[in-house]
N, C-alpha and C positions, 0 to 999 in steps of 0.2 A: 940679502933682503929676505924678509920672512915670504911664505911660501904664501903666505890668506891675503898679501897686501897687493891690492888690485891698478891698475893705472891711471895717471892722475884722470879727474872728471869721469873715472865710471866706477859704477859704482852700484852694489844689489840691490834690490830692493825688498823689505822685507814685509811680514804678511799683514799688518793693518792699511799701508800706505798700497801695496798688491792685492789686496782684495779693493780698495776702493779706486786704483784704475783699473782692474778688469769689470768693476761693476759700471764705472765710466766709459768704459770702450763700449760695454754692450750699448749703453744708451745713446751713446752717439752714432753706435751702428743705427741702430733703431728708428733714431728720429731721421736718418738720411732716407733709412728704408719707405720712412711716411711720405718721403718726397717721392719717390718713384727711384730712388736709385739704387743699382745694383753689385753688388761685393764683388770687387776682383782682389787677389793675390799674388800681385809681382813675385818674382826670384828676390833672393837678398844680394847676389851678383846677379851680374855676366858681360859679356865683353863691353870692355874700356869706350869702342869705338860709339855702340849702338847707348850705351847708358851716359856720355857726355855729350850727343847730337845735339846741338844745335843749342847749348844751357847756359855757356859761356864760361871765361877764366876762372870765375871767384867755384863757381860749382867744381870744377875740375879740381883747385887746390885744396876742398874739402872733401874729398874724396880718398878713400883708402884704394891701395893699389896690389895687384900680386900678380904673381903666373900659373895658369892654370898649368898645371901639371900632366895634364891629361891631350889637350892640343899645345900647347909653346904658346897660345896667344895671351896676350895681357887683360888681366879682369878687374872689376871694380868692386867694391863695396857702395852700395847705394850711398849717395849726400840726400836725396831726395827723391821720393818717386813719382813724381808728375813725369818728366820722362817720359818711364816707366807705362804710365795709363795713356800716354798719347800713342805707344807702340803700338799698345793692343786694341785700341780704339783702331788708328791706322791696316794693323796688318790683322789681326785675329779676328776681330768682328766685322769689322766694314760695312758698318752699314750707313744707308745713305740717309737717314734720317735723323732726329736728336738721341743722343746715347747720355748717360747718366750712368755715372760711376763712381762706386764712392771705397775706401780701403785705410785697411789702419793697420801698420807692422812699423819694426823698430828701421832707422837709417843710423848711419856711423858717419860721424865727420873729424875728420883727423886732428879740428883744432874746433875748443866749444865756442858758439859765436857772440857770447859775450861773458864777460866774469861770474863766475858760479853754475854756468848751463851743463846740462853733462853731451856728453859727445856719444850718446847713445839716445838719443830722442823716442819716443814711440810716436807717431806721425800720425795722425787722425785727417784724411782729404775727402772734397766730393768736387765731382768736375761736372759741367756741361758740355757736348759736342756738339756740334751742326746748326748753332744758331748764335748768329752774329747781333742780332737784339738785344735794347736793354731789357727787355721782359730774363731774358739768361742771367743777366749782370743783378737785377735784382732779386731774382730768384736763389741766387748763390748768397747776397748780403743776406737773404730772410732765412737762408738757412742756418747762415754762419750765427745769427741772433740766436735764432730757435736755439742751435746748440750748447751755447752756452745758458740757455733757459734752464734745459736739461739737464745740463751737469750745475744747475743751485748757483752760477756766478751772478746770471741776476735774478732782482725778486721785488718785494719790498722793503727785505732788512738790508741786502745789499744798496750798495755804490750805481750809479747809472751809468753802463759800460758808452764808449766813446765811439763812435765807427768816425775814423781819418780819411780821407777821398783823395786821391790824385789821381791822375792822368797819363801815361808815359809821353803818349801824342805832344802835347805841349811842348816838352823839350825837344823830341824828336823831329817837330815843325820848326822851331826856331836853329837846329842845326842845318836842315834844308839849303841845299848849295852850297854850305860853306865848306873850304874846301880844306879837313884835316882829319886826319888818319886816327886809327881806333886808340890808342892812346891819351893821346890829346881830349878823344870826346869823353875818356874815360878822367882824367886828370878832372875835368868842369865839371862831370858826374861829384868826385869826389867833394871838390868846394862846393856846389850847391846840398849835399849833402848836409854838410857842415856848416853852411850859411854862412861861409868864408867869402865877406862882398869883394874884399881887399884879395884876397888871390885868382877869384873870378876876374874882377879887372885886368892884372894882370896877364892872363891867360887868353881871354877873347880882346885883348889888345889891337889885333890885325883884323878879328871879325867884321862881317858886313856892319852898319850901326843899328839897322832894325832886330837882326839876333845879337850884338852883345847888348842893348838896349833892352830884350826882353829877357833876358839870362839875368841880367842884375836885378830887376824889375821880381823876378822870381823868388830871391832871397826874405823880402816883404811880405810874401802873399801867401799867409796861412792866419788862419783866422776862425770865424761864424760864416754863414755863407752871404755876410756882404762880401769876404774876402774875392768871390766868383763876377760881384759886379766894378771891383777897383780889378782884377783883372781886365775885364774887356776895356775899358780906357785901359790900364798900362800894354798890355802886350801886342804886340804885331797884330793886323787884319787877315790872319792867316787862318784858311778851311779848316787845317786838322787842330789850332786854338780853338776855333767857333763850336765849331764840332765839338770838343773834349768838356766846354765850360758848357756848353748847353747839356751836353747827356750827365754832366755832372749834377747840378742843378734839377734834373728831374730823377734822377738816383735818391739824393738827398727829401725830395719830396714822397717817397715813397718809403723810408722808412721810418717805423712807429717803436716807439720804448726805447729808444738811444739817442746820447747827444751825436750831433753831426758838425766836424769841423773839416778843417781843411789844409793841405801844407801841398803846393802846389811845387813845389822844388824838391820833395817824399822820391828819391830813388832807391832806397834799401830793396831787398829784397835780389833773387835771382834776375839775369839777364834777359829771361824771355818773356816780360810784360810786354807790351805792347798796344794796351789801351789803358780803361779804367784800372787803378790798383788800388786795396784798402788794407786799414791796421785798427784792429780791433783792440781798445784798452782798458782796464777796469785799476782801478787802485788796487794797491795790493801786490803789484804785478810789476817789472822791472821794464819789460818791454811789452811790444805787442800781444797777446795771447792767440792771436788770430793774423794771419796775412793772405791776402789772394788776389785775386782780377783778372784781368783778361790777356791770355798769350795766346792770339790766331798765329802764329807762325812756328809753336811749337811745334809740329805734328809734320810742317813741311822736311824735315830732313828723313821723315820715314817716307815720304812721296805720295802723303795726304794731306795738304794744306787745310785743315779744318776750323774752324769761328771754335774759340774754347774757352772757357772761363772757369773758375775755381775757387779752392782756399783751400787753407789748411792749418793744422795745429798741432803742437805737440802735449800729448796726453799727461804724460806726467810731469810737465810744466802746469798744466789745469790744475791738477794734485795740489801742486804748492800753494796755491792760492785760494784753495778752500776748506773750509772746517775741514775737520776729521770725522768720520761719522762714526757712528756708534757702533759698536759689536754688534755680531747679527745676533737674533735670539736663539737658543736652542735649548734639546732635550737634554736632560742625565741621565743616563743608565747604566746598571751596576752589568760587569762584565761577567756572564754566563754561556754555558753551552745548551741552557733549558728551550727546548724547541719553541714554546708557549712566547717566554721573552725575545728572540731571533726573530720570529716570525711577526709578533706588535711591531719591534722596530724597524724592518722590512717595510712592514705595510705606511709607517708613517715617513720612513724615507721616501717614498713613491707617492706620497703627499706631498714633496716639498720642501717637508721637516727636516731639519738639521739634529740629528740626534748623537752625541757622543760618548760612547763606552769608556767608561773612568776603569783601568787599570788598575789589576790589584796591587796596594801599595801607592798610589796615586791619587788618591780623594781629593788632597787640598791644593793642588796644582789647578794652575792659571795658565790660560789659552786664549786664543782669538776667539772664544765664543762666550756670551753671556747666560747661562745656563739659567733661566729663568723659569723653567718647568721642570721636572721628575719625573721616570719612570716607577711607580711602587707598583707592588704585588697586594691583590687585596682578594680575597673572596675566592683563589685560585687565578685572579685574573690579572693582567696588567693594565695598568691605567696612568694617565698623564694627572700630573696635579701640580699645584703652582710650588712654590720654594717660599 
């Protein structure tokens, strides 16, 4: 095998598609920074034990695995770093009040999670800590909008991106007493996924009748948000239903510039949801561009049980779904040692300017820059002038 040929789903990236997700990282840094939130930098490991806490199976099997060398313990390659920000919320900062954290670096997952992803993601998150309110759960949706504002997915020439709503509560109310081991709830995870009514039956066969009643009932219920009021007549009179359809419902009324639907049987994503979860979608895009919501119990295997809510994305999956944008502009200038010309382009690099010295021998060479102005020499002097 040739030495240049890389491994399946990774793959380089190269400088028009690389300048415009670094110009995209910066702005989604940016606009998290307008919220109040703050840049952390996880490790890209470290041990297996602390970065699988409490994430569940499907996270662990997309995880890269090796031995440190250095102690004999086993380490990881991040699948994801939320983890990751609940540690250091937990043990490094501790503070008792709301934290805001937001971070963007590349995660490795050993298989891409769906046809054509690559398995080197750049991962764009912002999280809230210490506040169990919807006022957290919409401030995360408004951000997750904003950011794609930001990165041009919406506008007026675009598509009107979709925010999807579910619950975790819901299901996890209707398995309540029933008595069947984590496999099992995993297997009914699976067909409602899948909206498999015919294996659901099967499966909650022995169930109480009010949860396989409201499990099948589930498969139905995604929609516009009548879909929230043929819920309360279909499902159980159960707290954490009432509970998940009400905060839902008031989710929905809080946000502006998106369609709002619903798929109340929406299990995708990692294991540590545990309230509201959403999937953000715009044409153009294969799957979600956006996933997040609420995991209070993340945080508990560091021995902070903390109210936490989020999203995240992967940045150069954004990439793929947007124009190309234009070369940046810059200068031309002929390649000298004359102090007069070093010293103009000096001072207009420190302006911002993007200026490039053409090599001699290299005039009619093409580059990532649009060279829209000139360096000439006039009067003794140098000077910018158009092309």
């Amino acid at each position: 095998m040739s030495a240049w040929v890389l491994p399946d789903h990774i793959a380089d990236v190269l400088p028009s598609e690389a300048r415009h997700i670094e110009e995209l990282r910066r702005e989604l840094l940016d606009t998290a920074r307008g919220y109040g939130y703050e840049l952390v930098m996880p490790p890209l490991l470290e041990h297996l034990e602390s970065l699988l806490s409490g994430t569940g199976e499907a996270l662990g099997l997309q995880t890269f695995k090796l031995v440190d060398q250095l102690s004999g313990r086993s380490m990881g390659l991040r699948a994801d770093t939320t983890p990751q920000v609940a540690r250091i919320d937990a043990h490094l900062l501790n503070r008792e009040g709301v934290t805001r954290l937001c971070y963007c670096g590349p995660v490795l997952h050993t298989r891409p999670d769906r046809p054509h992803a690559t398995r080197e993601p750049l991962q764009f998150g912002a999280e809230i800590y210490g506040h169990a309110g919807l006022e957290a759960d919409t401030e995360v949706l408004r951000l997750a909008l904003d950011c794609l504002r930001a990165a041009g997915v919406t506008g007026p020439a675009q598509s009107p991106v979709i925010v999807d709503l579910a619950d975790a509560r819901i299901v996890s109310s209707l398995f309540a007493g029933v008595p069947v081991d984590a496999a099992a709830i995993a297997r009914v995870h699976a067909a409602l996924a899948a909206k498999d009514a015919s294996a659901l039956r099967e499966l909650t066969a022995h169930f109480p009748a009010p949860s396989r009643q409201g499990l099948l009932a589930l498969v139905q219920l995604y929609g516009d948000v009548s879909v929230l009021d043929e819920a309360v007549k279909a499902l159980p009179d159960l707290a954490g239903v009432r509970a998940a359809l009400s905060d839902l419902k008031q989710l929905a009324a809080q946000l502006e510039g998106a369609s709002v639907s619903f798929d109340l049987a929406d299990l995708r994503g990692y294991a540590y949801y545990s309230g509201m979860r959403f999937g953000i979608y715009t044409e153009g895009a294969s799957d979600a561009l956006v996933r997040g919501g609420r995991y209070d119990e993340v945080g508990a295997v560091f021995g902070r049980n903390r109210p936490a809510v989020g999203f995240s994305l992967d940045v150069r999956e954004l990439v793929g779904v947007l124009p190309a944008r234009p070369l940046r502009a810059a200068i031309r200038a002929p390649w000298s040692d004359a102090a007069a010309l070093n010293k103009t382009i000096a001072a207009l690099r420190g302006e911002g300017e993007t200026v490039v010295c053409v090599l001699p021998g290299h005039d009619s060479e093409i580059d990532e820059f649009h060279c829209d102005r000139e360096l000439v020499e006039r009067d003794g002097q140098w000077r910018v002038q158009a092309i």
